[in-house]
C-alpha positions in Angstrom: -54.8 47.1 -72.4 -52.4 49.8 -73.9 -53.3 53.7 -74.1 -51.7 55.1 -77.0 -51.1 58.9 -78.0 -50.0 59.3 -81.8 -48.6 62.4 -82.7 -49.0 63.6 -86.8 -47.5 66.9 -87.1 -44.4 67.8 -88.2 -43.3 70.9 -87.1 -39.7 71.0 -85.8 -38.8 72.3 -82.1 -37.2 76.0 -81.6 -33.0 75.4 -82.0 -31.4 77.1 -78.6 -27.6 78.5 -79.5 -25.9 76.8 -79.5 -8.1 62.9 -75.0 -7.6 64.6 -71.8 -6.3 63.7 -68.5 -7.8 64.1 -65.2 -6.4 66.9 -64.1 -5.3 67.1 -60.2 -7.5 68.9 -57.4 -6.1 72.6 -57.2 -7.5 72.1 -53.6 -4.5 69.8 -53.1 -2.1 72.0 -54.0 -0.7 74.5 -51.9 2.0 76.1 -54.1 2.6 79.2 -54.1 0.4 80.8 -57.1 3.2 82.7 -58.5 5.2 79.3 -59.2 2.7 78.0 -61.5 3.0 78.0 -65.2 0.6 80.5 -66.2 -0.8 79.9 -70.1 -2.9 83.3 -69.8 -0.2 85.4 -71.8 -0.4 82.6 -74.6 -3.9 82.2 -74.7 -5.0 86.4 -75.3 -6.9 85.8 -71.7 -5.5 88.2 -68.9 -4.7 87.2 -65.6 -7.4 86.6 -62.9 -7.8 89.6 -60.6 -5.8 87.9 -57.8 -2.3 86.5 -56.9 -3.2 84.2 -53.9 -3.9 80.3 -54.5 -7.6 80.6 -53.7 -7.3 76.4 -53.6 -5.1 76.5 -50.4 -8.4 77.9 -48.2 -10.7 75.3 -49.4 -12.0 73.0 -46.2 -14.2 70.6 -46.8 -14.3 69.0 -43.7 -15.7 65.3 -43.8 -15.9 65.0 -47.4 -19.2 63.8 -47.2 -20.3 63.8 -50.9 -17.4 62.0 -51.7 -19.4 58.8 -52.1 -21.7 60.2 -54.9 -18.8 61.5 -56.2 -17.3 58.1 -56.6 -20.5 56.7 -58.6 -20.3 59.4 -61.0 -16.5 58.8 -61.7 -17.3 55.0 -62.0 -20.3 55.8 -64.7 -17.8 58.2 -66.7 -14.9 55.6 -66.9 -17.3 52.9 -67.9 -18.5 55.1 -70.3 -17.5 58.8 -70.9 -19.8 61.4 -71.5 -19.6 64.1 -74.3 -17.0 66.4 -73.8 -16.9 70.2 -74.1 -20.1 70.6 -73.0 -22.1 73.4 -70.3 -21.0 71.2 -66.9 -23.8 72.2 -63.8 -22.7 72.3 -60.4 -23.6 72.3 -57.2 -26.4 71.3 -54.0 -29.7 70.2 -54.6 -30.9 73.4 -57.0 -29.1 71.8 -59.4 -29.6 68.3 -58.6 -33.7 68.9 -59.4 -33.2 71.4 -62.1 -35.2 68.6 -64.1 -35.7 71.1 -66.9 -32.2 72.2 -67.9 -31.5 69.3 -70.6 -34.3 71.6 -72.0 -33.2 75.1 -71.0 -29.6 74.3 -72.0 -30.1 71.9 -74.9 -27.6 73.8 -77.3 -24.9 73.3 -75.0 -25.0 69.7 -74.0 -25.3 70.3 -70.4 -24.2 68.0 -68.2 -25.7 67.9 -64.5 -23.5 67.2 -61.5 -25.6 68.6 -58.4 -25.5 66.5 -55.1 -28.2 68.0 -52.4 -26.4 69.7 -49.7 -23.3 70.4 -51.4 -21.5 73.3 -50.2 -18.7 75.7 -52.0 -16.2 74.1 -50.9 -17.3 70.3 -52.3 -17.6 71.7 -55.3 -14.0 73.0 -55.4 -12.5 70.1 -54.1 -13.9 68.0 -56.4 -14.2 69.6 -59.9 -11.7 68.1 -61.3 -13.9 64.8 -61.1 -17.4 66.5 -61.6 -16.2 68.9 -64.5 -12.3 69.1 -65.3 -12.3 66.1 -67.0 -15.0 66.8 -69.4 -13.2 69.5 -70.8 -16.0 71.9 -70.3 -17.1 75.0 -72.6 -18.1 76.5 -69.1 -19.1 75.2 -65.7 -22.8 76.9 -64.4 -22.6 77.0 -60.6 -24.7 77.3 -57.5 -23.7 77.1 -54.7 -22.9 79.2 -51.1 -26.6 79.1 -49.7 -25.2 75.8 -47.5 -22.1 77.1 -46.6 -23.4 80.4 -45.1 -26.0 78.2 -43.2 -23.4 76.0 -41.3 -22.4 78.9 -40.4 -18.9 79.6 -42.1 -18.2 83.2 -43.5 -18.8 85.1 -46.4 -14.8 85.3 -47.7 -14.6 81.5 -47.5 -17.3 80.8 -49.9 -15.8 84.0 -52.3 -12.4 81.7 -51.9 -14.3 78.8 -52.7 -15.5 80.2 -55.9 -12.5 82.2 -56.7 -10.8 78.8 -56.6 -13.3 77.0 -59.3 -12.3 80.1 -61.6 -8.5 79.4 -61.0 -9.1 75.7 -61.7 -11.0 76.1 -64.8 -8.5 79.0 -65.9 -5.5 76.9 -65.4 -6.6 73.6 -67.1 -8.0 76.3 -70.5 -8.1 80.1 -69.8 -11.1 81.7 -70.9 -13.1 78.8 -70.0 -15.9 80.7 -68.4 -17.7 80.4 -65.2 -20.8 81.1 -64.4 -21.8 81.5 -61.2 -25.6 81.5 -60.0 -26.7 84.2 -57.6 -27.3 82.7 -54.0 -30.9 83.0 -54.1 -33.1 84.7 -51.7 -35.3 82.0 -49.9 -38.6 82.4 -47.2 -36.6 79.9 -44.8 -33.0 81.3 -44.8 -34.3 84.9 -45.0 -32.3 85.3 -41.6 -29.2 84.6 -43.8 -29.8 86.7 -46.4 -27.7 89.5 -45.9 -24.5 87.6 -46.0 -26.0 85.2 -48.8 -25.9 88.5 -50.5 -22.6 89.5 -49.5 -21.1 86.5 -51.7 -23.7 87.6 -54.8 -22.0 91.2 -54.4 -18.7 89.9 -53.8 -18.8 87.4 -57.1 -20.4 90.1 -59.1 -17.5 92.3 -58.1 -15.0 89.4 -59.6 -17.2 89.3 -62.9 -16.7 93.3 -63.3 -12.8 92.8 -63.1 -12.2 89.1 -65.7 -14.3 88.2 -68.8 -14.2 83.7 -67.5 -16.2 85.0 -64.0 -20.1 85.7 -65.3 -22.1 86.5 -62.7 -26.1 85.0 -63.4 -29.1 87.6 -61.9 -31.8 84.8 -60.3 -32.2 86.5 -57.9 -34.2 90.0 -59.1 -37.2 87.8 -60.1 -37.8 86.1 -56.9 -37.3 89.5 -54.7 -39.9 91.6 -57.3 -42.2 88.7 -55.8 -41.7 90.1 -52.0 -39.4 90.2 -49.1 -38.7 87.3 -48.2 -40.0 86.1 -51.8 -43.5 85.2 -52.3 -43.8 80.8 -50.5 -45.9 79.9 -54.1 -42.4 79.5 -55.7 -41.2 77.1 -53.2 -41.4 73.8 -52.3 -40.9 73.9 -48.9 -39.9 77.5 -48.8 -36.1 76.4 -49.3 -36.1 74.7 -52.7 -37.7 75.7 -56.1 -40.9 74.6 -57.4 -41.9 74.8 -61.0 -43.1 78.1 -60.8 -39.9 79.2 -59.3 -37.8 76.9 -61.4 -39.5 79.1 -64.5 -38.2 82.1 -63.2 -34.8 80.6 -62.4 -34.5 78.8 -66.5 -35.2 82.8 -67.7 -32.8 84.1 -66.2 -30.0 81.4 -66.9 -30.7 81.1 -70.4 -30.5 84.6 -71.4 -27.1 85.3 -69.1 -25.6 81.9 -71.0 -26.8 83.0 -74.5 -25.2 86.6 -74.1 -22.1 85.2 -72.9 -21.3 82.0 -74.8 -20.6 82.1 -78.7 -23.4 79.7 -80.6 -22.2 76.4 -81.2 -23.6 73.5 -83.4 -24.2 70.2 -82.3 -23.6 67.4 -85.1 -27.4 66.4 -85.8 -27.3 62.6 -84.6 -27.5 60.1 -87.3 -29.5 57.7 -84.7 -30.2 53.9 -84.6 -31.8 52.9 -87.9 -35.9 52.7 -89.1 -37.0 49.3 -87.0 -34.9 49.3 -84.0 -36.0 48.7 -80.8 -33.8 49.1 -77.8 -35.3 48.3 -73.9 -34.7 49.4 -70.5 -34.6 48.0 -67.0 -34.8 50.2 -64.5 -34.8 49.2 -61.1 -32.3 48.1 -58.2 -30.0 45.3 -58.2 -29.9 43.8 -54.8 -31.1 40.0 -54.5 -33.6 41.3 -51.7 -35.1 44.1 -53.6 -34.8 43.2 -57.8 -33.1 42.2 -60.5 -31.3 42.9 -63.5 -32.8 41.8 -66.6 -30.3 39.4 -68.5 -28.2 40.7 -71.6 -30.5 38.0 -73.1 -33.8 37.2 -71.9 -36.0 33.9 -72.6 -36.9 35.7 -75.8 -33.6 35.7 -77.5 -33.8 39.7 -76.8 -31.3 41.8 -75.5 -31.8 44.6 -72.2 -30.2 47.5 -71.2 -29.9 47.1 -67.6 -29.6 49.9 -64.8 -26.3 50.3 -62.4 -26.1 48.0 -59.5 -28.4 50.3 -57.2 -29.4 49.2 -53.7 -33.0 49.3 -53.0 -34.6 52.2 -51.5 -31.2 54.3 -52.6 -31.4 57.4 -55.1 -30.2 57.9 -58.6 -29.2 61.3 -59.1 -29.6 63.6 -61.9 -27.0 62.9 -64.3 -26.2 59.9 -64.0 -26.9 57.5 -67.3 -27.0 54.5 -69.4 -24.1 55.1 -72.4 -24.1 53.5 -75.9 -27.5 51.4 -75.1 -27.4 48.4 -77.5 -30.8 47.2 -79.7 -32.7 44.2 -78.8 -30.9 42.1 -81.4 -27.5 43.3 -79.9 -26.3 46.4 -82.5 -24.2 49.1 -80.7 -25.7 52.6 -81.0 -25.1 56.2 -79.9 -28.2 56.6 -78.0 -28.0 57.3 -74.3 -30.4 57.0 -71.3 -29.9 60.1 -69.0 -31.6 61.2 -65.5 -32.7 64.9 -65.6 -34.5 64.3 -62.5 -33.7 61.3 -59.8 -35.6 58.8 -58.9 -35.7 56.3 -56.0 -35.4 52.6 -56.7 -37.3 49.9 -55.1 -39.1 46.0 -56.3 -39.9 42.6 -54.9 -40.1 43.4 -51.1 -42.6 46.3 -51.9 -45.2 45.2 -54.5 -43.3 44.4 -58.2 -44.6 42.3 -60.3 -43.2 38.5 -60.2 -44.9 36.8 -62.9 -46.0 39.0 -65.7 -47.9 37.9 -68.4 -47.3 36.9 -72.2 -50.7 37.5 -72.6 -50.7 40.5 -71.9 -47.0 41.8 -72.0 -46.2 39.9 -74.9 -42.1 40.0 -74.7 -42.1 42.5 -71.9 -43.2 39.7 -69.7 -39.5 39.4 -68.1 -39.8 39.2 -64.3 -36.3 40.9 -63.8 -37.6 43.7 -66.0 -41.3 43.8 -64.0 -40.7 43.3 -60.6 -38.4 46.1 -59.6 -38.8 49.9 -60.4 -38.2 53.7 -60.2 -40.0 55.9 -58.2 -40.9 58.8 -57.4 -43.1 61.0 -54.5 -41.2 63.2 -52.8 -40.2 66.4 -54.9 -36.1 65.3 -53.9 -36.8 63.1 -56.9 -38.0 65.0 -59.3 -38.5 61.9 -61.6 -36.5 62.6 -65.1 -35.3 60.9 -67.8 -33.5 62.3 -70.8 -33.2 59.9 -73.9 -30.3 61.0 -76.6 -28.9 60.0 -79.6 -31.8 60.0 -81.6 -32.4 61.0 -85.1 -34.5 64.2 -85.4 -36.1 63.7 -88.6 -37.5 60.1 -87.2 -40.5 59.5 -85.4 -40.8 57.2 -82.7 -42.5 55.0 -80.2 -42.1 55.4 -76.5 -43.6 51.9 -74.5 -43.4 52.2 -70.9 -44.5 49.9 -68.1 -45.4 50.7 -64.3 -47.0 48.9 -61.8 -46.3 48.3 -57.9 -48.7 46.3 -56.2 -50.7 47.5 -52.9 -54.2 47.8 -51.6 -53.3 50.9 -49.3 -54.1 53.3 -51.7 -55.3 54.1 -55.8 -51.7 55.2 -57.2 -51.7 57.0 -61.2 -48.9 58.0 -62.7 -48.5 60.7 -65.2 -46.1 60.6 -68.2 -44.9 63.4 -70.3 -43.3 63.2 -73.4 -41.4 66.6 -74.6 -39.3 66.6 -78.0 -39.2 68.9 -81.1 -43.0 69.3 -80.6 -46.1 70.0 -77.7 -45.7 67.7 -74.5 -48.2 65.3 -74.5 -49.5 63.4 -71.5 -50.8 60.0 -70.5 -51.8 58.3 -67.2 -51.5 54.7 -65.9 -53.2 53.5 -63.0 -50.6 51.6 -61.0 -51.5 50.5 -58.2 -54.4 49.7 -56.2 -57.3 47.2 -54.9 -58.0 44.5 -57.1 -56.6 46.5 -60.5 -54.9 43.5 -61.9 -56.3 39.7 -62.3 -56.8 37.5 -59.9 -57.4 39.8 -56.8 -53.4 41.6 -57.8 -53.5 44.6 -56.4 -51.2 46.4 -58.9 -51.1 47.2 -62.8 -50.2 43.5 -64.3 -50.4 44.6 -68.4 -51.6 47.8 -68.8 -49.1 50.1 -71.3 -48.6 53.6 -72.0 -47.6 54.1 -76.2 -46.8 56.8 -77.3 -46.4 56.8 -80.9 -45.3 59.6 -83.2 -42.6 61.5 -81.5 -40.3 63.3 -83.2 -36.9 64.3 -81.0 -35.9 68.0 -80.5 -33.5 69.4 -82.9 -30.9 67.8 -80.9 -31.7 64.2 -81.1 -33.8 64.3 -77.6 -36.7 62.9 -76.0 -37.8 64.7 -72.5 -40.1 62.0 -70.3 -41.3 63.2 -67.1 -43.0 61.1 -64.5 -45.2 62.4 -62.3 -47.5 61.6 -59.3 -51.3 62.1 -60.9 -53.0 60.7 -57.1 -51.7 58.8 -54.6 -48.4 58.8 -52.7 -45.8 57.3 -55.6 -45.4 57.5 -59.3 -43.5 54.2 -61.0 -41.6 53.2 -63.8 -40.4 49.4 -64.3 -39.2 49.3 -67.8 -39.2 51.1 -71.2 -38.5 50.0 -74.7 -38.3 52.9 -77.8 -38.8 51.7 -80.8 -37.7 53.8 -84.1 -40.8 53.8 -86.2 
């Protein structure tokens, strides 16, 4: 069975503006500030307002982000992203900002937001999340932790005063942007000194042109004091509604602040080309990896080794996926929201059919998946490279097997026109033959797309009923 959505028009989508080393951790680096070659006189862009190394003052503690860190850094040297992009950092409000590939299309942005982060992670380690992607700017949020473990206001204004000094010594004028702490139903307790740090960075911005201090918080306090629970999750972290109010008020601070830039149109693979996915974990117990070359003489694009049960992050990505006859391309496989990864010991299907799969019958490829239920995981994936004068066809397969409970999930396709939207029942009593209790050849097509005007295609998954939404595989084919 296949449910298909074909899309005929075609308008084009609204156009937003548009070899380095590593450099070392300024945190790690206790020289005296004065000592330090200073480019600023060069480079037209005046001092920073201070004379102190910021960098000394950074604590981290434990470092205990330093092993998400490390999985980024082994993606990136496997296969580099873009550089000079818009690099996003920070805890978990921008580690499910699932829209800003959208928001921030124009400026290539790059997400590198690990839930709980505080100030002081991020200082520590930009040189790894940003620094060496030689950003256009770095968009940051972050304080609202720090403030609730209980550490003062100064350390977090050090914290961010010691990003600026980073970014300002490996390019002056490249600019920060720092999100206001926003003002939250369950930390309203803390808001005062949350605040404080708002007041104390917009203070910074009035005295350097690189320090650009970003207003979301205004919206949410116009909605009440504390702010109105409907744009919360949990009345800590953002929900779309909130997240609407948040992309308005980034956009417009970036767009008045940043000169236009053009992204090079991508040229894409060519008319014909099909490339496909395995998503999934890796570990014996839980999945497999579908093989460079399956039974079919086709070639896969496999995931990361990923444990099962363990997260994938926003941001992290598939580089350079190859075409199912083996032909490099340019096209990338990105996460704008993370996912959860699980397979054989919970429900994924072991022996697919040809029958009904036709060459997607590979049990590596079937039998493990992505998931999503919890809004942690926002469920995101970002697909780039693309041409955007083609059209194309998006296949996707989902199914986990279980007779607790009727599972849909909802897929969205956004590119240069309308989302569009298409369920699949995944899971449930007797759904599939012979008494399997989960989706065994049912597809969602999509047919039709056209990428935005930078070579993008947006999917979202989504939970339509039940606890889980699920995503096994899925192959794009250029029409």
């Amino acid at each position: 069975m296949i449910l298909t959505l074909t899309l005929l028009s075609c308008a084009g989508g609204d156009k937003a503006p548009g070899e380095d080393t590593p450099a070392e951790s300024r945190a790690e680096d206790s020289a005296p500030r004065e000592s330090r070659p200073d480019d600023s006189a060069d480079s037209g862009v005046p001092d920073l307002p201070w004379t102190d190394d910021p960098c000394a003052l950074v604590d981290v503690g434990d470092d205990p982000f330093a092993a998400q860190i490390a999985v980024w850094t082994a993606q990136d040297d496997a296969a580099p992203p873009p550089k000079g992009g818009l690099v996003l950092v920070g805890s978990s409000t921008i580690r499910r900002w699932r829209t800003a590939q959208r928001t921030l299309g124009g400026y290539a942005p790059l997400q590198r937001g690990v839930g709980g982060a505080r100030s002081a992670d991020i200082a520590k380690h930009l040189p790894a999340l940003a620094l060496r992607h030689a950003p256009s700017a770095v968009l940051m949020f972050a304080g609202t932790n720090d403030i609730a473990d209980g550490r003062s206001v100064q350390s977090v204004v050090d914290n961010v005063r010691c990003v600026a000094q980073q970014l300002h010594d490996a390019q002056p004028g490249t600019k920060l942007f720092f999100a206001g702490i926003t003002p939250t139903p369950s930390r309203w307790s803390i808001w005062a000194d949350q605040d404080a740090v708002n007041q104390a960075v917009q203070s910074l911005a009035a005295q350097h042109p690189s320090i650009v201090y970003i207003d979301t918080v205004s919206a949410l306090l116009a909605t009440g004091s504390p702010p109105d629970e409907a744009y919360f999750v949990d009345g800590l972290h953002l929900n779309a509604a909130g997240y609407a109010l948040w992309d308005a008020a980034v956009i417009a601070t970036v767009r008045a602040n940043m000169p236009d830039f053009t992204l090079a149109a991508p040229v894409g693979p060519p008319s014909g080309s099909y490339l496909r996915v395995d998503l999934g974990p890796s570990n014996p117990e839980d999945g497999a990896q579908a093989p460079a070359l399956d039974g079919f003489g086709i070639r896969w694009n496999t995931w990361h080794s990923l444990q099962g049960g363990a997260q994938a992050l926003a941001g992290e990505a598939l580089r350079g996926l190859v075409t199912t006859t083996g032909a490099a391309t340019e096209v990338d496989l990105v996460l704008s929201g993370g996912f959860r990864a699980n397979g054989l010991r919970n429900g994924g299907l072991t022996s697919p059919s040809g029958d009904k799969l036709g060459t997607l019958a590979v049990w590596e490829a079937t039998a493990d998946f992505f998931y999503t239920g919890d809004p942690d995981d926002p469920g995101g994936i970002m697909l780039s490279g693309l041409s955007p004068d083609a059209r194309h066809t998006l296949r996707l397969f989902a199914s986990r097997a279980t007779d607790e409970q009727t599972r849909i999930t909802r897929f969205t396709v956004e590119g240069g026109e309308a989302p569009v939207s298409a369920e699949v029942t995944t899971t449930g009593p007797d759904i599939g033959a012979d008494g399997y209790d989960g989706n065994d050849g049912t597809l969602v097509v999509f047919t039709g797309l056209l990428p935005d005007a930078y070579g993008r295609l947006h999917l979202d998954v989504d939970r339509a009923q039940g606890d889980f939404a699920y995503l096994n595989l899925l192959e794009l084919e250029v029409e």
